[in-house]
N, C-alpha and C positions, 0 to 999 in steps of 0.2 A: 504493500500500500504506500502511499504519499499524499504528504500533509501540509497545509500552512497555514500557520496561527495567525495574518495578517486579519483575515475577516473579524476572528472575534478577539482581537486587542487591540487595535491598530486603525486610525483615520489616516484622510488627507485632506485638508480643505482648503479651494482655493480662492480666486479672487472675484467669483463668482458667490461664492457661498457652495459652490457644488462640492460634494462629499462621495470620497473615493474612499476604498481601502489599501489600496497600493496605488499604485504609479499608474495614470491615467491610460498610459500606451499600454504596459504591460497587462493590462484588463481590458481592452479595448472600448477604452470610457464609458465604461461601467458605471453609471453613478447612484450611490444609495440614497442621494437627497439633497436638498439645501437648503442651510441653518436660518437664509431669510424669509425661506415661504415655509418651513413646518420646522415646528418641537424638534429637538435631538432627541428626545423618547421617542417619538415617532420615526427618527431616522435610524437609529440606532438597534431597535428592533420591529422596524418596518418588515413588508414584503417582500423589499426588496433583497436588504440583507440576509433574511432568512432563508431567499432560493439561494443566495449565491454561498451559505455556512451549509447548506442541505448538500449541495454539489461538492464542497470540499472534502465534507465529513465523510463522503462516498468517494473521495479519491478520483472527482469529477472535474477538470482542469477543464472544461468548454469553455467558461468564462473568459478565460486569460490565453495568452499567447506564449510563442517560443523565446520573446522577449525577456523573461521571469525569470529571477535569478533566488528567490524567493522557495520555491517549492521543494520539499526538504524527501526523500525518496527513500526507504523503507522506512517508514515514523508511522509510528503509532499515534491515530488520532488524541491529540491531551484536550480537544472538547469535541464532545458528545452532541452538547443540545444548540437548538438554532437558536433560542434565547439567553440572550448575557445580560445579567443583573447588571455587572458593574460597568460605569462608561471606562472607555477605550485609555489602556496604559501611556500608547505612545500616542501623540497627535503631530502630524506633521503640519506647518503653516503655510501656507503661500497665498499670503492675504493682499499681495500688492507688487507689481511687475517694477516697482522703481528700479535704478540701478544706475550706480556712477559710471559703468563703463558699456562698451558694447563688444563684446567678442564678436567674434567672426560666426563662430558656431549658434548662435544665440540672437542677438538682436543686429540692427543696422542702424537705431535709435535709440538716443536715451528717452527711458520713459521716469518720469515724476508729474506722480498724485496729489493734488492739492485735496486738504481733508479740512472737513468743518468741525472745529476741535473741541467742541461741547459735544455734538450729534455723536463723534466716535466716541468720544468716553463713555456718553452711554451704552453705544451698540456693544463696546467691552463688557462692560460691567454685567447686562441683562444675557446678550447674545452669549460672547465667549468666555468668559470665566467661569461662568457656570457649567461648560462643558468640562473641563480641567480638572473637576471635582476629583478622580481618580487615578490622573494624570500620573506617572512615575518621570518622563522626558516630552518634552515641547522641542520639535526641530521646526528651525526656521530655515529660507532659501532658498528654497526650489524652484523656483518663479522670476527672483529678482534677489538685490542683493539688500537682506536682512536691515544692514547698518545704516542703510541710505535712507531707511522707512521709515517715515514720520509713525506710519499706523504700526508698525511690526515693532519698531522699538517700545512703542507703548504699551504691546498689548504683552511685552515681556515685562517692563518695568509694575504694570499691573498684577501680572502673574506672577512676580518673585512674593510683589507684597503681601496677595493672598494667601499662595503657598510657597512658605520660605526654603521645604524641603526639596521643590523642582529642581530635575536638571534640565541640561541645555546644549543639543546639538547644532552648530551653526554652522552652514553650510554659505562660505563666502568668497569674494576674490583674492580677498588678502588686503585690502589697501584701507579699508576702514575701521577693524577689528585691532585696534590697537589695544594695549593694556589699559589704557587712561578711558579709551569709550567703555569697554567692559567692564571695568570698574564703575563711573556713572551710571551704568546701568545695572548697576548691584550681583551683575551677573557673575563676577569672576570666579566666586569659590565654587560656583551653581553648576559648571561646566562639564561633559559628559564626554562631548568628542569635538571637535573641530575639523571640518569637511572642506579643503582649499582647492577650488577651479582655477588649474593655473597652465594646463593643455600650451607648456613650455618648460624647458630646463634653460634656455640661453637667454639673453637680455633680446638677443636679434629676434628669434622665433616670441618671443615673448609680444615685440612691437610690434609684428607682424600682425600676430591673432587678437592682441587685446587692445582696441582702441581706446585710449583714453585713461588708457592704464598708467601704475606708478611702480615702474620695475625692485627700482630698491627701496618703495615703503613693502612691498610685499616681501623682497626677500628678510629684512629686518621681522616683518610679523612671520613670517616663519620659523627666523630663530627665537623669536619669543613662544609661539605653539611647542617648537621644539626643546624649551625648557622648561615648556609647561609639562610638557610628557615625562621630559625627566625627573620630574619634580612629585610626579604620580597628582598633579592639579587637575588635569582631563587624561582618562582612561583612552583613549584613542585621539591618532593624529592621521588622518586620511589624505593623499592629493590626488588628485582625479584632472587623468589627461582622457579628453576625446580625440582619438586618432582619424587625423584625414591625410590632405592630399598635403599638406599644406607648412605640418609639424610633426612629422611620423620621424624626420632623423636627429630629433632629438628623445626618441625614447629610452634609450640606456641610460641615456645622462639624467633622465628623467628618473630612472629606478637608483641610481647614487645621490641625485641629490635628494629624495625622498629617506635614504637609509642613511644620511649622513645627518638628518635632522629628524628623529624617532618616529617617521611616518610609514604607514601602508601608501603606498602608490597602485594605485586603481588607474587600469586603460577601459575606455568605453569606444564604443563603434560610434563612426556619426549617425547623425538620425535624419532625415525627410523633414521639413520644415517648410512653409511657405512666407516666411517672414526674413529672412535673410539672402542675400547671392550664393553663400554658401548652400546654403537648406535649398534652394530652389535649383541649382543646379547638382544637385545628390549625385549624377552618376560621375560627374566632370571631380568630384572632391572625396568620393565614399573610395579610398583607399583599400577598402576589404572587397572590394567586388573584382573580381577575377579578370573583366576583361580591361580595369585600367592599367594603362601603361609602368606604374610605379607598384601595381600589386605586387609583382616579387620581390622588388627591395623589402617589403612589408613583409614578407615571407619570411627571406632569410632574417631578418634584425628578429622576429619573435622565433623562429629557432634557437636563438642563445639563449645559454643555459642560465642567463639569468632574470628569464619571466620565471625561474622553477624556486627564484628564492620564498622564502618565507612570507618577506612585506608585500608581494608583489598578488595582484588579482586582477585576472582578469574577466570581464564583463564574457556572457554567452558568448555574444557572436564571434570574438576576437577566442575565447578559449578553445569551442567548436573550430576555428579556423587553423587554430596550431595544432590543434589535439588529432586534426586529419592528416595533416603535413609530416608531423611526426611519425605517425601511424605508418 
């Protein structure tokens, strides 16, 4: 059998209000609801929820795709029933697409949300803290970046106050997560993992992919995550390169400077997008698809034997990709 606890512990909500349990693509935007047209009691063990814990509890993956890194293979189901008392451990946020930069991979534009600053404290207060109630980790990021959000930093600075015990996964570019912002934000002892998009080792590849980017504030908050790891302050230090056309020969360098500063280094495949040159031109950049011209440099660089080290993970598609080549 094969199992995943995402359904019944685990949100995602985003700037919609719409409410996932994993990663929208890897469920084929699957959504269980959203927080401003109905109750989270009603989302939370709705109809909707309930077919999609019915299917897992049966070892029913329709929902979701090849995409799922997620689905854990001989596991004994650890829940039973379609209905969970308690609300969701983990909640992930992506309540606001702001973002001081534009990567290549991601946007063409900066986006910044002007917010009506009474209206939101409410929507906090009534809307989303009341979900948190049995929150164990709140990650921010997924969307945009965290630091830049008027609304996201609020709705963290709210949530320490409420529950002091919260941790805090923050998934960012590097250039505004300083010590001095985390601290302001009461957040520093609170911290869980630190998740860095930084799809570059070199200052060059770096200019290239990240517009608007700040090379050496990031490598500095680097060394500062990476003292925090030493320090046992955050239990994980993660860097996450998406490999294209574009930054693929700097991945080695990319898996030593990740181990030389106490991080896992995560490769992800690019992804389809209509919102970028990149994204819109998927086959001219997606480096994993067989008939581009630079696909065998990408070949041979993941046959070195050091994707096999310990820090290093890679994403399906890239692991399916090496795991044939080897074969």
């Amino acid at each position: 059998m094969s199992f995943c606890t995402q359904p019944f512990n685990r949100i995602e909500i985003y700037e919609t209000g719409d409410v996932y349990n994993c990663c929208p693509q890897f469920i084929n935007y699957y959504s269980i609801g959203n927080i401003y047209k109905t109750s989270f009691d009603e989302i939370w063990n709705g109809e909707k929820i309930k077919k999609l814990r019915k299917l897992i509890i049966n070892s029913d993956f329709s929902l979701c795709n090849d995409l799922c890194n997620r689905k854990i293979n001989d596991e004994t189901p650890t829940y039973t029933s379609e209905t969970i008392n308690e609300y969701p451990e983990e909640i992930s946020i992506s309540s606001d697409n702001a973002c001081n930069v534009k990567c290549r991979i991601c946007r063409d534009k900066n986006f910044k949300t002007e917010y009506d600053k009474n209206n939101l404290e409410k929507e906090i207060e009534n809307i989303w803290l009341p979900i948190f109630k049995n929150a164990k980790l709140l990650r921010f990021g997924c969307s945009g970046e965290p630091f830049a959000s008027y609304k996201e930093t609020m709705i963290m600075k709210k949530a320490i106050q409420k529950y002091p015990n919260l941790k805090f996964h923050f998934h960012t570019n590097g250039i505004l997560g300083t010590e001095e912002k985390l601290k302001e934000l009461n957040v520093f002892n609170n911290i869980d993992i630190i998740t860095l998009s930084l799809h570059s080792a070199t200052r060059w590849t770096y200019n290239k992919v990240v517009r608007n980017g700040n090379y050496d504030k990031v490598m500095r908050n680097i060394k500062l995550y990476s003292k925090m790891k030493e320090n046992n302050l955050i239990n994980q230090f993660r860097m996450i390169f998406v490999v294209y056309d574009e930054n693929y020969k700097d991945m080695l360098k990319f898996i030593d400077l990740a181990k030389n500063n106490n991080a896992i280094a995560e490769f992800w495949a690019l992804r389809k997008n209509d919102v970028t040159e990149v994204g819109k031109n998927f086959d001219k950049f997606s480096i994993i698809n067989a008939n581009h011209k630079h696909h065998k440099d990408l070949i041979n660089i993941l046959n070195n034997p050091a994707f096999d080290s310990d820090n290093v993970v890679l994403f399906p598609e890239l692991k399916i990709l090496r795991k044939n080549e080897i074969e």
